[in-house]
C-alpha positions in Angstrom: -64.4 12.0 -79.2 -65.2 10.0 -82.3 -64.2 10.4 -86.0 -67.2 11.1 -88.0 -67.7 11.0 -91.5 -68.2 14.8 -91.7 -64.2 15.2 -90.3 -63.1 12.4 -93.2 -65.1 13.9 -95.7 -63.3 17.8 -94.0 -60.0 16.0 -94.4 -60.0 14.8 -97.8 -61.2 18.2 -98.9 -58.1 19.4 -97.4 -59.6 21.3 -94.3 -56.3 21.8 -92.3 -58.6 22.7 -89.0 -60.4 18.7 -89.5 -56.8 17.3 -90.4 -55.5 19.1 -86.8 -58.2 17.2 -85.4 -57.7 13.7 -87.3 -54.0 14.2 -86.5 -54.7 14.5 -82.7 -57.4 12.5 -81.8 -54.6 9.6 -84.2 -51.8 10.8 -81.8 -53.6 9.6 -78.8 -54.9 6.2 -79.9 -52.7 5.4 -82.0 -48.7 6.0 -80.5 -49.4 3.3 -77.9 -49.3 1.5 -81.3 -45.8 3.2 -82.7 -44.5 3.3 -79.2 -44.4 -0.7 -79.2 -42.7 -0.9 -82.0 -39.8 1.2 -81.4 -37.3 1.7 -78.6 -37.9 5.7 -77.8 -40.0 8.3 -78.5 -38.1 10.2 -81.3 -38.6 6.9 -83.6 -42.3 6.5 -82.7 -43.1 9.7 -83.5 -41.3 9.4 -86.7 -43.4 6.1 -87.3 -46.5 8.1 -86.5 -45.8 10.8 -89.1 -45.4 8.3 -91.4 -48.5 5.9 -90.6 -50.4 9.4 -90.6 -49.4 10.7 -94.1 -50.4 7.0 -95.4 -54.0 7.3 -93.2 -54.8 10.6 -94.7 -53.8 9.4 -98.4 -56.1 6.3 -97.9 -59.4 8.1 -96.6 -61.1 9.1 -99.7 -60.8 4.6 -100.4 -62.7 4.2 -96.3 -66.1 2.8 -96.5 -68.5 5.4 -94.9 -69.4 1.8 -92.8 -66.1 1.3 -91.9 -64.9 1.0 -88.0 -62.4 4.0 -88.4 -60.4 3.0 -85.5 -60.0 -0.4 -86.3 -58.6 0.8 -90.3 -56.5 3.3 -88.9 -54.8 0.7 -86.7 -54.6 -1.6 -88.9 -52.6 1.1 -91.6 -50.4 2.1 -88.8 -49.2 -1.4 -88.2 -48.7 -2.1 -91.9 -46.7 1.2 -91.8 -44.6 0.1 -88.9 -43.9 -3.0 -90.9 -43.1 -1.4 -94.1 -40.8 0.7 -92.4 -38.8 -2.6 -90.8 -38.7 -3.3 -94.0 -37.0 0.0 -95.5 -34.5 -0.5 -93.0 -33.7 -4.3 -92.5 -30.4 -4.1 -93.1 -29.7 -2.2 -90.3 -31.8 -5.0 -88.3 -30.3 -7.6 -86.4 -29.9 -10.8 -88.2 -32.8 -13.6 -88.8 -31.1 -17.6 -87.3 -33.3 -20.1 -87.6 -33.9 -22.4 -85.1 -32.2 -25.7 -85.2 -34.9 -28.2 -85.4 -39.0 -28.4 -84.3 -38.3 -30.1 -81.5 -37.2 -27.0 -79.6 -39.5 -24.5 -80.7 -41.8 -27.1 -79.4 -40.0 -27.2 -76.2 -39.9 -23.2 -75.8 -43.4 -22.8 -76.9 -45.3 -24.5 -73.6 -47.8 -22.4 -72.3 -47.0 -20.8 -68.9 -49.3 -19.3 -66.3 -49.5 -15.5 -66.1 -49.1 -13.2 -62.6 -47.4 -11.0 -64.3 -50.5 -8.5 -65.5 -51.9 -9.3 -61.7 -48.1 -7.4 -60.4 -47.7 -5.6 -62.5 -48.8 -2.8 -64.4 -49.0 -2.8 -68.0 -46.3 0.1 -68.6 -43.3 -1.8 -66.5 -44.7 -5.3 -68.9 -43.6 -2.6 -72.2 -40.6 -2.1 -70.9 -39.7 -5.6 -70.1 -40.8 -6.0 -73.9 -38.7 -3.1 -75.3 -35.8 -4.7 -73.9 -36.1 -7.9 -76.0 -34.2 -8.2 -79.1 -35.8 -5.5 -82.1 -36.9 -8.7 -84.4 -38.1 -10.6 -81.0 -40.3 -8.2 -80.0 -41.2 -7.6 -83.4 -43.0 -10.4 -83.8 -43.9 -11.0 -80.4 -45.8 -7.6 -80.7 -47.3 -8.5 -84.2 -48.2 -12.2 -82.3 -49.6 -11.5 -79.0 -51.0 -7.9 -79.1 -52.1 -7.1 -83.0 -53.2 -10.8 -83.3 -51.8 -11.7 -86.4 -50.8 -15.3 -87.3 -47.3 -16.9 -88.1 -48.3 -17.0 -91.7 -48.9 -13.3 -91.8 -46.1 -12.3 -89.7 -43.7 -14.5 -91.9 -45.2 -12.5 -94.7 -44.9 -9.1 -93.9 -41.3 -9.4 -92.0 -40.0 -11.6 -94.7 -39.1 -14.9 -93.2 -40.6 -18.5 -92.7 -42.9 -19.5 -89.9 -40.6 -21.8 -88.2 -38.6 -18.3 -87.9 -41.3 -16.6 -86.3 -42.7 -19.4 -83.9 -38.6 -19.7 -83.1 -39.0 -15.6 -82.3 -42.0 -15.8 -80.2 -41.1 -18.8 -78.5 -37.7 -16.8 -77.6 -39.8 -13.7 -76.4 -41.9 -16.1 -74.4 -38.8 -17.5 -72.5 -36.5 -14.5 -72.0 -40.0 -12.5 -70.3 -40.4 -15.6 -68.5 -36.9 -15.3 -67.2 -37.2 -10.9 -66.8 -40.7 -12.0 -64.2 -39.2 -14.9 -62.4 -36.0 -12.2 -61.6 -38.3 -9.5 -60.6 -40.4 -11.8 -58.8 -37.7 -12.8 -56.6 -36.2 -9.6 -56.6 -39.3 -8.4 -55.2 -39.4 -11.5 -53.1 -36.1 -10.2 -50.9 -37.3 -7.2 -50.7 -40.3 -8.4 -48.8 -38.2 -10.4 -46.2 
């Protein structure tokens, strides 16, 4: 099922029946979203009621041209960060990494097996269990596709911070696979 404009136009006139339907049809594609972003369900749904609420307020601004999908996604992850932002201090603390020369050492490209076994719900898990400002950005990085620059925007720190962050994620999923792998390994002998 698609959004059409006849269900935004329904919504901003305040049809509750159309908003039901928005509110579904968002729930589906769009707590994948909320659910990477926070560590269980109660939060994400939170998040979602939140990201919802700012959707609904923003659809009389859409473009009748406009990729819904791709607007609602995008105001959900803005809402995700704004809410980081509401309650950094009860966020773990920023360090900064001590010079270039390790982020460039952490940073090397490795091969990835992992997606080929595994499936994609055991590799959110292994991310869920990195630090909350680690997989932050490693989320913002990797999946939504923003840059550092952007990331060091929205979370409110400096680029080196963020490469530091994703070069961390990078190495402590690195370690997770390589101790599943041979987990997996002695359990095939």
């Amino acid at each position: 099922m698609d959004i059409t404009p006849e269900i935004i136009k329904s919504c901003i006139s305040d049809d509750r029946k159309a908003i039901n339907l928005l509110y579904e049809y968002g729930f589906r594609t769009l707590m994948p979203v909320c659910f990477r972003y926070n560590k269980n369900e109660e939060d994400a749904r939170a998040a979602y009621n939140v990201g919802f609420i700012k959707i609904l307020n923003g659809l009389a601004k859409l473009d009748e041209n406009a990729n819904f999908n791709a607007w609602s996604r995008r105001i959900m992850v803005n809402s995700l960060i704004d809410e980081y932002r509401k309650n950094k201090k009860y966020n773990e603390r920023i360090y900064k990494s001590d010079s270039d020369a390790e982020l460039d050492y952490y940073s090397t490209g490795t091969e990835n097996e992992a997606e080929s076994n595994m499936g994609l719900e055991n590799i959110m898990e292994l991310i869920k269990e990195l630090p909350e400002m680690t997989g932050r950005v490693f989320n913002l990085f990797v999946i939504d596709g923003y840059s550092h620059k952007e990331i060091a925007e929205q979370l409110e720190m400096s680029e080196g911070t963020s490469k530091w962050h994703l070069s961390t994620a990078r190495k402590m999923l690195r370690e997770k696979l390589e101790r599943l792998e041979n987990q997996n390994q002695r359990m095939v002998i």
